[in-house]
N, C-alpha and C positions, 0 to 999 in steps of 0.2 A: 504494500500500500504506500502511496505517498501521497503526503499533506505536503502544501504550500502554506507557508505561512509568511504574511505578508505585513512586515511593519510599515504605514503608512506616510511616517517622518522619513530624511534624509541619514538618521543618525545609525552609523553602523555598530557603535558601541551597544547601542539599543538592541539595534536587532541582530548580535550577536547573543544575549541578555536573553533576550526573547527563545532563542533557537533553543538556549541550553535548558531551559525552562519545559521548554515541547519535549523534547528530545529525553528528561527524566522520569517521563510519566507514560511516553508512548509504547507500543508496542513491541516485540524484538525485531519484528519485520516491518515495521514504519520505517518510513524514510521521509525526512522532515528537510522539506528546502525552505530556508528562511532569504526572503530577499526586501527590500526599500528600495523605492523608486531614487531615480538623480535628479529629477525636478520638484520643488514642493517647500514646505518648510522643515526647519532640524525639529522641529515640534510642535504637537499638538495643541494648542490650549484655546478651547475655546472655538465657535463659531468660524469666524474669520478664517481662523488656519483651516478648517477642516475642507474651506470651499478649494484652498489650493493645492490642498492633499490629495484630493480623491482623482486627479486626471494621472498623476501619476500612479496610483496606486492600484487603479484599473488596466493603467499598462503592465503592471508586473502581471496582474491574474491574465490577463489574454496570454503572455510569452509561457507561465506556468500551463495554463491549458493547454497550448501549442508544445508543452515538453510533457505531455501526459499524468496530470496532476488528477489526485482522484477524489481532492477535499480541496476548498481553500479556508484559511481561518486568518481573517481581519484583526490585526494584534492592534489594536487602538479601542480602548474602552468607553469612547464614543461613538462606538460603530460606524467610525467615518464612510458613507459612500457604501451603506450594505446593502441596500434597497437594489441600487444602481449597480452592485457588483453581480447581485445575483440574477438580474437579468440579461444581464452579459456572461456571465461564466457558462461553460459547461459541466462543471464539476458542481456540487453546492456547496455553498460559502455560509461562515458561521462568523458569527463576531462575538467578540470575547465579552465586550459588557452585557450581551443578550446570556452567551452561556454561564456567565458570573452569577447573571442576578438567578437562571432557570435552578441552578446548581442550591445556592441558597435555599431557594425557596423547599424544595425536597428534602432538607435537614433542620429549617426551625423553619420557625412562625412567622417571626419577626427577626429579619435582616439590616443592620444596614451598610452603606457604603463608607467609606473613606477614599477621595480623591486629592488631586495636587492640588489646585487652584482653584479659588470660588467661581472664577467666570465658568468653570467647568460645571458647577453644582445643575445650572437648568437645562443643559443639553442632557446630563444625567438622567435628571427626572423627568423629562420629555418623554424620554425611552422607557423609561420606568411605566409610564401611563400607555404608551401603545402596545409595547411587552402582556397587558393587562396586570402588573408586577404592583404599582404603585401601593396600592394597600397594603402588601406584605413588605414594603422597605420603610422601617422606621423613620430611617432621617438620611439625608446626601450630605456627610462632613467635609469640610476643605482641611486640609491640613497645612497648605500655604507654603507648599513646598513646590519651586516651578519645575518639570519636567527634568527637564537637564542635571539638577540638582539631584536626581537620582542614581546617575552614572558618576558623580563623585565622590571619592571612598572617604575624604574628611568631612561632608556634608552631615546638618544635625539630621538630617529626614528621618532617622528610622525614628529618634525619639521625637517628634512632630507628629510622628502618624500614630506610635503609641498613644500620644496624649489624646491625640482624638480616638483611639476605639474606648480607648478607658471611659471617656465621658459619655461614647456611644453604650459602653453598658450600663453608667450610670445614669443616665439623663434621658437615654431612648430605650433602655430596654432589650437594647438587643442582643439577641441571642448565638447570631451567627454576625462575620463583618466579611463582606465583597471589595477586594483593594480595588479601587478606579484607576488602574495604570498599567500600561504592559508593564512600565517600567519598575514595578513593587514586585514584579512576580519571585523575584529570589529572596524576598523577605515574609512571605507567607507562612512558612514552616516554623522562622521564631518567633514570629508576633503570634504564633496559636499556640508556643508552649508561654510565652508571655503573659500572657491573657487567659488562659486555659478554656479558649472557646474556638469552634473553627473559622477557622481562616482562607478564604476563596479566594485563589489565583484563576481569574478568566481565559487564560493563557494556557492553564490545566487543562480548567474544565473542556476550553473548545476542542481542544489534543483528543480528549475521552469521547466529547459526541461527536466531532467529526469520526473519528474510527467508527464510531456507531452507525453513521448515517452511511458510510458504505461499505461496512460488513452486512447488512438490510438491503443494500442495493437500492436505498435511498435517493431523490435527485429535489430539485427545487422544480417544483410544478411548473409547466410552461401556460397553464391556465389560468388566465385574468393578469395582475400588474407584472407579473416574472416573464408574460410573456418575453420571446427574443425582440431585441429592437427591432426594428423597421428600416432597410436600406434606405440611405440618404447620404446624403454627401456632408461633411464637418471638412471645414476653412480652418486656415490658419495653421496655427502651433496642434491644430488638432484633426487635422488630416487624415490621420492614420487611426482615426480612433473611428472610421468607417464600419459598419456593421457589415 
């Protein structure tokens, strides 16, 4: 089997980060190609960046598909560009804040999240509400830590993200905590002996359902919005993103 897994940023620290993350949890016969696009931003945060992520990061899923990929899993926990990828893929594509939050919900009641930066807090729960997820996630924490600051080994982040689930269990109740970041995914395993509650790497979880979805021989429906695009012609820097 091979899963594409696809960091949406430029940062290759990240999606080296990312790979090793997949690659601890998958299969012995998985085979995990981790790739970033070379146009876009070094990170995520927020809105704005996500509009100029997603042109690139649908070009890596077309070259993944064109190299016989049999998953793709969207390592951005805003599920940058999923709607959009999985009408375009051939393979089906999972994003990692959709399989975070599905993942939680199966192990407690009440969830909640910890992500980097506030601006991220409403795209979060945007998703949370289409997901149908919203009632089961306590509260979306910022721990106000920006992206990048995750891939430096003197940075305070890890104790910035503790303080926020400590207060997520005291303050919200929560029972399980979903990290908002590809980039937390190697801090999962201490923050749940930490805390002594589970701890959801999105990164994991999409590694486990993606294998799921094509051990089932699973695809994304081509009936109704997944339909495939429609031949047309795209101008510009965007040429080649032709149906």
């Amino acid at each position: 089997m091979r899963l594409h897994v696809v960091n949406p940023n430029t940062t290759v620290a990240m999606t080296t980060k990312i790979a090793a993350a997949a690659r601890a949890v998958a299969l012995p016969d998985t085979v995990i190609d981790a790739r970033q696009p070379t146009m876009g931003p070094v990170s995520i945060e927020g809105f704005y960046d996500e509009a100029f992520a997603v042109p690139g990061m649908l070009g890596c899923i077309r070259e993944a598909d064109r190299d016989g990929a049999d998953a793709h899993i969207i390592a951005c926990f805003d599920d940058t560009g999923l709607d959009a990828a999985r009408a375009a893929a051939k393979a089906p594509v999972i994003g990692i804040g959709e399989a975070g939050f599905h993942t939680a919900s199966l192990i407690a009641v009440r969830f909640a999240v910890v992500t980097t930066l506030g601006v991220s807090i409403v795209p979060i729960e945007h998703n949370l509400k289409r997901y149908g997820l919203a009632e089961r996630c306590a509260r979306v924490r910022a721990a106000e830590v920006p992206v990048l600051a995750l891939e430096e080994r003197n940075s305070d982040a890890l104790g910035r993200i503790s303080t926020e689930i400590t207060a997520a269990i005291r303050d919200d109740r929560a029972e399980a905590i979903v990290l908002g970041c590809a980039g937390m995914a190697d801090l999962a395993a201490e923050l749940a002996d930490i805390h002594g509650l589970p701890v959801v790497d999105g990164v994991a979880a999409a590694v486990i359902l993606a294998e799921g979805l094509v051990r089932l021989g699973l695809k994304t429906s081509r009936i109704g919005p997944y339909a495939a695009p429609r031949s047309k012609a795209y101008s510009g820097p965007f040429s080649s993103f032709q149906p």
